[in-house]
C-alpha atoms as a printed R data frame, in Angstrom:
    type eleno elety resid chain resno       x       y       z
1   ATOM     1    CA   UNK     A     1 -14.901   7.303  -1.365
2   ATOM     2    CA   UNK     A     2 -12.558   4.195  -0.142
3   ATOM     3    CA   UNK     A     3 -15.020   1.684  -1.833
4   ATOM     4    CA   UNK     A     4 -14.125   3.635  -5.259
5   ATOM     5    CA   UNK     A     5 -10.579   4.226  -4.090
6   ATOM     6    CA   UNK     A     6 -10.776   0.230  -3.522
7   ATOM     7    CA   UNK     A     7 -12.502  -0.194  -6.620
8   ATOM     8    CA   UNK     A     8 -10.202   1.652  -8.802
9   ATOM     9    CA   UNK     A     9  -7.064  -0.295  -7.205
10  ATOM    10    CA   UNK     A    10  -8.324  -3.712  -8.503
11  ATOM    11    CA   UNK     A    11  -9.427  -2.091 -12.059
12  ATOM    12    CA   UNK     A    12  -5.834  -1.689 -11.635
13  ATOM    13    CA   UNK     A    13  -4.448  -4.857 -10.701
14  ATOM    14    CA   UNK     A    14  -7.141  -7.112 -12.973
15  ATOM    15    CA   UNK     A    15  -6.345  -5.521 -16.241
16  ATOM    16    CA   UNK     A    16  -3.408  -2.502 -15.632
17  ATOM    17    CA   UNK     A    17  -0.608  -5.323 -14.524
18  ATOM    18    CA   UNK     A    18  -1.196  -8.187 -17.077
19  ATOM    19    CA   UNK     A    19  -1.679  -5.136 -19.641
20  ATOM    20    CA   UNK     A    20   2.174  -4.042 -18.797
21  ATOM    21    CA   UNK     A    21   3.407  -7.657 -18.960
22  ATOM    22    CA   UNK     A    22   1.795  -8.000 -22.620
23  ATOM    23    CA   UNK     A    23   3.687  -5.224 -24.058
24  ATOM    24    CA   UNK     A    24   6.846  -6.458 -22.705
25  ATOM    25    CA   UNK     A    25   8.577  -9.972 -23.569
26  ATOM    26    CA   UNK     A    26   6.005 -12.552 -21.775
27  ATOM    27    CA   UNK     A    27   8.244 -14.561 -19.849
28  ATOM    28    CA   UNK     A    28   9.141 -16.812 -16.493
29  ATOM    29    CA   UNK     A    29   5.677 -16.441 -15.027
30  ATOM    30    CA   UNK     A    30   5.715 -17.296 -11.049
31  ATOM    31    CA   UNK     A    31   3.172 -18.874  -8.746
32  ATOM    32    CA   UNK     A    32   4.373 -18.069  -4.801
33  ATOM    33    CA   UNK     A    33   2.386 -19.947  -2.099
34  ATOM    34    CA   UNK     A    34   3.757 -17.786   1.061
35  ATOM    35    CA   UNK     A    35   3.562 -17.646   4.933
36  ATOM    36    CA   UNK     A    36   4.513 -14.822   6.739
37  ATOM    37    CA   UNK     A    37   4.741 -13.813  10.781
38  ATOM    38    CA   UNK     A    38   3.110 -10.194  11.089
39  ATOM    39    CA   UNK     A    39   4.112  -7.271  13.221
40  ATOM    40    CA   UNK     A    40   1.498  -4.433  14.165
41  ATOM    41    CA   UNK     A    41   2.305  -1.195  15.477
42  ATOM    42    CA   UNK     A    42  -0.300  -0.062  17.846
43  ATOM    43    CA   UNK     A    43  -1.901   3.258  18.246
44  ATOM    44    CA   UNK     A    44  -3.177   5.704  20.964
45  ATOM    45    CA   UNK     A    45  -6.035   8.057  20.953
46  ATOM    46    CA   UNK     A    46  -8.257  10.571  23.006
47  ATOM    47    CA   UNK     A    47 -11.744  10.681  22.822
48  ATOM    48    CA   UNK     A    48 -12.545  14.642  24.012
49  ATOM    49    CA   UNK     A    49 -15.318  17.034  23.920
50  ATOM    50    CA   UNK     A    50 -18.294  17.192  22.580
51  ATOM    51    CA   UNK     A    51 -18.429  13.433  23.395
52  ATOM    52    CA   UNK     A    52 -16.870  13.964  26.578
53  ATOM    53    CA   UNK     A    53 -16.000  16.905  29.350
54  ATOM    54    CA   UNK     A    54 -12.721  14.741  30.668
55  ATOM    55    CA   UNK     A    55 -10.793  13.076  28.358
56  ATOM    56    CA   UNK     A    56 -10.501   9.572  27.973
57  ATOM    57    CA   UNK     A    57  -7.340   7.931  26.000
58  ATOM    58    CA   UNK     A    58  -7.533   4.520  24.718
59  ATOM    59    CA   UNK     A    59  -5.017   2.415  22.793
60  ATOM    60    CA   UNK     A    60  -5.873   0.212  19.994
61  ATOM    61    CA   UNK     A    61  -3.579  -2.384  18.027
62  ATOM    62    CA   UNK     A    62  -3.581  -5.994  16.603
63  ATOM    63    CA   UNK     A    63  -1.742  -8.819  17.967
64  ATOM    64    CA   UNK     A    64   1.049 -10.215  16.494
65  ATOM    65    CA   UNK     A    65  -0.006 -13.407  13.894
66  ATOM    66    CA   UNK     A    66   0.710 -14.996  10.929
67  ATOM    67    CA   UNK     A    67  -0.708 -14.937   7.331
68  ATOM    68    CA   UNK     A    68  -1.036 -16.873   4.203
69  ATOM    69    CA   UNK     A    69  -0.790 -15.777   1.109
70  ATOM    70    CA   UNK     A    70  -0.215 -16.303  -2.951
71  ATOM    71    CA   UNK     A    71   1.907 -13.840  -5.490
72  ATOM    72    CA   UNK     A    72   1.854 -14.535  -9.091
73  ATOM    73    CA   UNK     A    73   4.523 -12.914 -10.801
74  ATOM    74    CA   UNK     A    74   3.520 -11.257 -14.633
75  ATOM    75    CA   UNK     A    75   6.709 -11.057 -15.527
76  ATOM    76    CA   UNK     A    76  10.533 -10.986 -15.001
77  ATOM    77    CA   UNK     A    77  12.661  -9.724 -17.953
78  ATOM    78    CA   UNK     A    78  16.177  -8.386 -16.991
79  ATOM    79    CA   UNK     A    79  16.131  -6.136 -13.767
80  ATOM    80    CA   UNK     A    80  12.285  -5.489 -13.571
81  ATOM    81    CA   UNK     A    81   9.858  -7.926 -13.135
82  ATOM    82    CA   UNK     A    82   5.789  -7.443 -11.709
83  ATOM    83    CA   UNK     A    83   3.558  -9.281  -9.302
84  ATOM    84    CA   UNK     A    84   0.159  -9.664  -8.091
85  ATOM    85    CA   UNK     A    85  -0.423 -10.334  -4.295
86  ATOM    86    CA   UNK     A    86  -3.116 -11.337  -1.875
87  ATOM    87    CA   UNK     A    87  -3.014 -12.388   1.818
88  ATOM    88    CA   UNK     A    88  -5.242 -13.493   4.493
89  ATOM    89    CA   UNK     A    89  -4.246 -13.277   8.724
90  ATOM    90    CA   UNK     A    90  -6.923 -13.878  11.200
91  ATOM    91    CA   UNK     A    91  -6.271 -11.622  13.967
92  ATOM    92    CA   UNK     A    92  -7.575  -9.752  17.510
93  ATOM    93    CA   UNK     A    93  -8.377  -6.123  17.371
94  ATOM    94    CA   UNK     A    94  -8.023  -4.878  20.989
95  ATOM    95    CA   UNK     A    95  -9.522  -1.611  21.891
96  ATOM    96    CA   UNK     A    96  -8.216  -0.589  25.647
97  ATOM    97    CA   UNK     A    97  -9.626   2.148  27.701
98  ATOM    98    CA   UNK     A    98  -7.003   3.345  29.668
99  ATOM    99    CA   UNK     A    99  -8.600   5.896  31.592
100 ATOM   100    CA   UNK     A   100 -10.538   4.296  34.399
101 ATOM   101    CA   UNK     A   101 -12.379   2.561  34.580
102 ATOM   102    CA   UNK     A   102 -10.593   0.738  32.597
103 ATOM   103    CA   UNK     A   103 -11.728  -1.823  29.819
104 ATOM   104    CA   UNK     A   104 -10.269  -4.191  27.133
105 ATOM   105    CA   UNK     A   105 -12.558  -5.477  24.366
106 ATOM   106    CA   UNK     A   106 -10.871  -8.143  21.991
107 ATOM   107    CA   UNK     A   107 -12.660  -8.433  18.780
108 ATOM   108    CA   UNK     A   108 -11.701 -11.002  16.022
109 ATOM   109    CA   UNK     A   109 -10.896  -9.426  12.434
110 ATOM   110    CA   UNK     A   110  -9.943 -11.014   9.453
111 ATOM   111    CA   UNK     A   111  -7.382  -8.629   7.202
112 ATOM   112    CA   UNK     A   112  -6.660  -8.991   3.720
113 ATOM   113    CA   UNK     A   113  -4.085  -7.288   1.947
114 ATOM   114    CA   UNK     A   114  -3.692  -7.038  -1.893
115 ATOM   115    CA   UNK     A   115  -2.148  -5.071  -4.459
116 ATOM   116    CA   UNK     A   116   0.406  -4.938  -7.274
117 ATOM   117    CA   UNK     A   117   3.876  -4.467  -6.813
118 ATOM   118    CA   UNK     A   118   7.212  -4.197  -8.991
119 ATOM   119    CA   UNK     A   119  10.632  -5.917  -8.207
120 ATOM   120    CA   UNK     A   120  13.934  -4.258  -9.434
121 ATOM   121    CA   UNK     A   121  16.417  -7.484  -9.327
122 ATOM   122    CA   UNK     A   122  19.867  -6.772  -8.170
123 ATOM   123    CA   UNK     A   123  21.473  -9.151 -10.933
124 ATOM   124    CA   UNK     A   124  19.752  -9.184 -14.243
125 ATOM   125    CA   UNK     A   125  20.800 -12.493 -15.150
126 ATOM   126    CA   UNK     A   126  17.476 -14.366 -15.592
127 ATOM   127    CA   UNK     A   127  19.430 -18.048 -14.918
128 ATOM   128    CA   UNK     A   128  20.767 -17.040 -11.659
129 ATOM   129    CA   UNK     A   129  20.981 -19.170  -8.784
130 ATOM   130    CA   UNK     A   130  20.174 -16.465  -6.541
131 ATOM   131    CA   UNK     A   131  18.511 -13.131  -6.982
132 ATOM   132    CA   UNK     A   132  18.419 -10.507  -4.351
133 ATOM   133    CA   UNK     A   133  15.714  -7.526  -5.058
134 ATOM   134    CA   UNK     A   134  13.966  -4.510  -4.214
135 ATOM   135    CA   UNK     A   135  10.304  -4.030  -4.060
136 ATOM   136    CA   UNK     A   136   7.684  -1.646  -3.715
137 ATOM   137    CA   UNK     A   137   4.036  -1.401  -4.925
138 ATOM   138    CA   UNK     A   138   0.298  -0.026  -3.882
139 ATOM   139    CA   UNK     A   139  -3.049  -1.989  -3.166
140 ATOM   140    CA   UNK     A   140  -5.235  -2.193  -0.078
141 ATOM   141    CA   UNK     A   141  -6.238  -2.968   3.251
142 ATOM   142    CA   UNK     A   142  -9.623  -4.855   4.644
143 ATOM   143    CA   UNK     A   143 -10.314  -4.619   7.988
144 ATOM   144    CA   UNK     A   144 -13.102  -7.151   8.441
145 ATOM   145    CA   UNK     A   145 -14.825  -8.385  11.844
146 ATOM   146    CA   UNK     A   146 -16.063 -11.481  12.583
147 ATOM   147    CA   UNK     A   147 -19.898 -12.144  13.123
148 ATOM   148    CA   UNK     A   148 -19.780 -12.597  16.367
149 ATOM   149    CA   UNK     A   149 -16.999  -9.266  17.178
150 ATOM   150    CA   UNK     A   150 -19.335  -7.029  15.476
151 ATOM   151    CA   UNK     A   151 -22.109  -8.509  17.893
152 ATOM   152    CA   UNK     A   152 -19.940  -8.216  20.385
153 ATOM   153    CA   UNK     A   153 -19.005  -4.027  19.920
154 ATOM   154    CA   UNK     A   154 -22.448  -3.228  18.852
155 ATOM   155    CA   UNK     A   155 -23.644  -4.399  22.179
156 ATOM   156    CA   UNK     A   156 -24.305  -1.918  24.766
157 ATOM   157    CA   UNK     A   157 -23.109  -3.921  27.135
158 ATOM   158    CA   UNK     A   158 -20.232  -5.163  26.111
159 ATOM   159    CA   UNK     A   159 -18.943  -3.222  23.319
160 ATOM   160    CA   UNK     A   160 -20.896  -0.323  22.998
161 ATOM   161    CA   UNK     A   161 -19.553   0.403  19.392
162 ATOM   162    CA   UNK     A   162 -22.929   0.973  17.167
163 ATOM   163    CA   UNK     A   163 -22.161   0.837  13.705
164 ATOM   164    CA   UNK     A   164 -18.477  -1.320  14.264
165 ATOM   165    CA   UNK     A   165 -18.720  -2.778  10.802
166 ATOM   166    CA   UNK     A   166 -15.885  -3.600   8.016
167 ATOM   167    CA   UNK     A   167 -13.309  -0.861   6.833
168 ATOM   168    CA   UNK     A   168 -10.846  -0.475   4.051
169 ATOM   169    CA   UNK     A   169  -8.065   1.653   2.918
170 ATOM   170    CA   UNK     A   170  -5.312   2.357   0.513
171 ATOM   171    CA   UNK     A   171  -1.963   0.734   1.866
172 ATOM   172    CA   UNK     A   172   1.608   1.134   0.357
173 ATOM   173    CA   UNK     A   173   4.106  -1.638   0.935
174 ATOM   174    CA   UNK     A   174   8.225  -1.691   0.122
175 ATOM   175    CA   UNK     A   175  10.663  -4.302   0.985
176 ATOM   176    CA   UNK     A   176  13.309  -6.325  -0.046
177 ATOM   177    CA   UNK     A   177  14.224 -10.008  -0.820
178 ATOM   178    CA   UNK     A   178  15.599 -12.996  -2.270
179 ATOM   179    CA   UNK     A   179  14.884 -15.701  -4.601
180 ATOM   180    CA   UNK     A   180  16.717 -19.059  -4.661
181 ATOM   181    CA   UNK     A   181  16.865 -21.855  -7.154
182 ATOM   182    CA   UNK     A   182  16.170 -25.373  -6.330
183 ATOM   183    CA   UNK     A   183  15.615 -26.916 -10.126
184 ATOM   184    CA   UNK     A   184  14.400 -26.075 -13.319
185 ATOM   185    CA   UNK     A   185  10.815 -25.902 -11.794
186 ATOM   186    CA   UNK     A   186  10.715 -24.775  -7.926
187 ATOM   187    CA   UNK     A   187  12.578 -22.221  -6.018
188 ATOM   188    CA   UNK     A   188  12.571 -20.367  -2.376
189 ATOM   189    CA   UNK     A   189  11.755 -16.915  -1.981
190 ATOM   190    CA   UNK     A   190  12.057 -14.991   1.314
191 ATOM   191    CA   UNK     A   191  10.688 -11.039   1.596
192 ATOM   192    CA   UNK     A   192  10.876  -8.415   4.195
193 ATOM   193    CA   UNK     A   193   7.869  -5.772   3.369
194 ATOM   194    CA   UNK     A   194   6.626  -2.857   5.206
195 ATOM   195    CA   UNK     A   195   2.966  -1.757   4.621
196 ATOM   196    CA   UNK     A   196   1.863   1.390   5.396
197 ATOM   197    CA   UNK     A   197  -1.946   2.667   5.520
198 ATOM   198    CA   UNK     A   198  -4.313   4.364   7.563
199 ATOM   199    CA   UNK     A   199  -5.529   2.956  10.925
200 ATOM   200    CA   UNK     A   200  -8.994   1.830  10.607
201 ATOM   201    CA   UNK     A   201 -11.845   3.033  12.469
202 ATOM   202    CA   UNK     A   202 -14.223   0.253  11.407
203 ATOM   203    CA   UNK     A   203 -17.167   2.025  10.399
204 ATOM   204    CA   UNK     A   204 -17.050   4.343  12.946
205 ATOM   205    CA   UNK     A   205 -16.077   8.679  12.393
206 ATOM   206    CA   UNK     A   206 -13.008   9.725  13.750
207 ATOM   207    CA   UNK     A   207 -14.549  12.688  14.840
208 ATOM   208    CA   UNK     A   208 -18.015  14.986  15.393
209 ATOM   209    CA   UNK     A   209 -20.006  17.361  16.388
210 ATOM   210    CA   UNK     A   210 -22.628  15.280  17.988
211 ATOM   211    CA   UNK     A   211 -22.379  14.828  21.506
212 ATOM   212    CA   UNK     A   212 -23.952  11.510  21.383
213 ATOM   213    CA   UNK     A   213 -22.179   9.979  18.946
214 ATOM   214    CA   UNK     A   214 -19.754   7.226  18.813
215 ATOM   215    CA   UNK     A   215 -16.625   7.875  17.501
216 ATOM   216    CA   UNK     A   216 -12.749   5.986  17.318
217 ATOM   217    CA   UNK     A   217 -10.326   9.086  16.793
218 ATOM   218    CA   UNK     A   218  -7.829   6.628  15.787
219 ATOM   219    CA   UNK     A   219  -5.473   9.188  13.634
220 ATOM   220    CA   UNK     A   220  -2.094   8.626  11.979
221 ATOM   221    CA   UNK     A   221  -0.721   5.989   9.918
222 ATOM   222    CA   UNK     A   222  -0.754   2.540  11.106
223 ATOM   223    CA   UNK     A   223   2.698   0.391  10.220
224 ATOM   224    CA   UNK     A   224   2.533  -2.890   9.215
225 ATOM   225    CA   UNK     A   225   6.021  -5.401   9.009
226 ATOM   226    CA   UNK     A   226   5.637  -8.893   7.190
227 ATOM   227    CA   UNK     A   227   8.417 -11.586   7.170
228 ATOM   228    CA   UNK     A   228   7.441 -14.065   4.469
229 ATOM   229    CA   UNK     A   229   8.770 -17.261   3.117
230 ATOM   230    CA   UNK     A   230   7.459 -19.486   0.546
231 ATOM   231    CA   UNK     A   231   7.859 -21.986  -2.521
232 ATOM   232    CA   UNK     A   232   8.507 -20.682  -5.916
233 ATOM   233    CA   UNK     A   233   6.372 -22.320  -8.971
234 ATOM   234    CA   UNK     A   234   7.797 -21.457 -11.951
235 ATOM   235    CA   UNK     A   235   4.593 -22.264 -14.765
236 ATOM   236    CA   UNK     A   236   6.597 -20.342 -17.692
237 ATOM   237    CA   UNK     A   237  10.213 -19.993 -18.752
């Protein structure tokens, strides 16, 4: 269900986007090389019967870290304008057991976020020296391990997470920002953005009826805050 979810997304991005831009006026296309600091919000759990008689809680979250990143914007006509986005952040799942005895497994994950969003510009004047914005769009989430983390949590003595593996979901993002002229050719952009998905189990069910299963009740929405700043290309006026 996410892989088609996933799969759908991109149909949407690849051909839905530049589709949009055609039947508009095909203008001031945008290449943004971008680096951003990220924020995580962290999340608790309770693993509970029929895996367990007492409960155990457990806390899972990723580090603070940066990401790289590229937007490529369709095209900017008036107030509206559209954009394609993808990022990379290497980052450290932690999984903490809080309920002795006590254990903290760090596990390296790559995450990738990309999607399509639109911009609503403050000032419509195309020429403008500065243009402040709104933003908001849909795309999605990878969680993906590293070799050696999902060695690491399928190990029984060490992780003892059979079946930790990749995981993906549908993520909605929404900020705001600013673009700045430099010449004819280059700018500066700056964004704020807030993404918003599920948190991610990583192969594992949330839940089930099997006592000897493994699961990662990891419930709720997991919040996501990215402070970006990067060169603008301009490759069409």
């Amino acid at each position: 269900m996410k892989r088609s979810l996933l799969s759908l997304i991109l149909l949407v991005v690849v051909l839905g986007v530049p589709s949009m831009a055609f039947s508009q006026e095909f203008r001031n296309l945008e290449l943004n090389p971008f680096l951003a600091g990220s924020g995580h919000t962290k999340s608790l759990y309770t693993i509970g019967f029929p895996q367990t008689i007492a409960p155990i809680s457990g806390e899972f979250k990723y580090k603070n870290a940066l990401r790289g990143g590229l937007r490529f914007n369709i095209n900017t006509t008036g107030h509206w304008g559209e954009e394609l986005f993808f990022s990379y952040e290497p980052n450290t799942a932690q999984i903490r057991r809080k309920t002795a005895p006590q254990h903290e497994l760090d596990l390296g994950t790559r995450i990738l976020n990309f999607g399509v969003n639109a911009l609503y510009y403050i000032n419509e004047n195309e020429d403008a020296h500065m243009r402040p914005y709104l933003t908001f769009g849909v795309g999605g989430t990878m969680d993906r391990p590293t070799a050696v983390a999902i060695q690491v949590a399928n190990d029984p003595l060490q992780g003892n997470l059979p079946g930790f593996s990749s995981d993906s979901y549908l993520a909605l993002n929404y900020g705001f920002g600013f673009k700045q002229r430099l010449s004819k050719d280059f700018g500066f952009r700056l964004d704020v953005r807030g993404f918003v998905t599920r948190n991610p189990t990583f192969g594992l069910p949330r839940s089930s009826p099997d006592a000897s299963a493994v699961v990662f009740p990891a419930t709720g929405a997991a919040s996501n805050l990215e402070v970006s700043v990067g060169m603008i290309i301009r490759l069409k006026k």
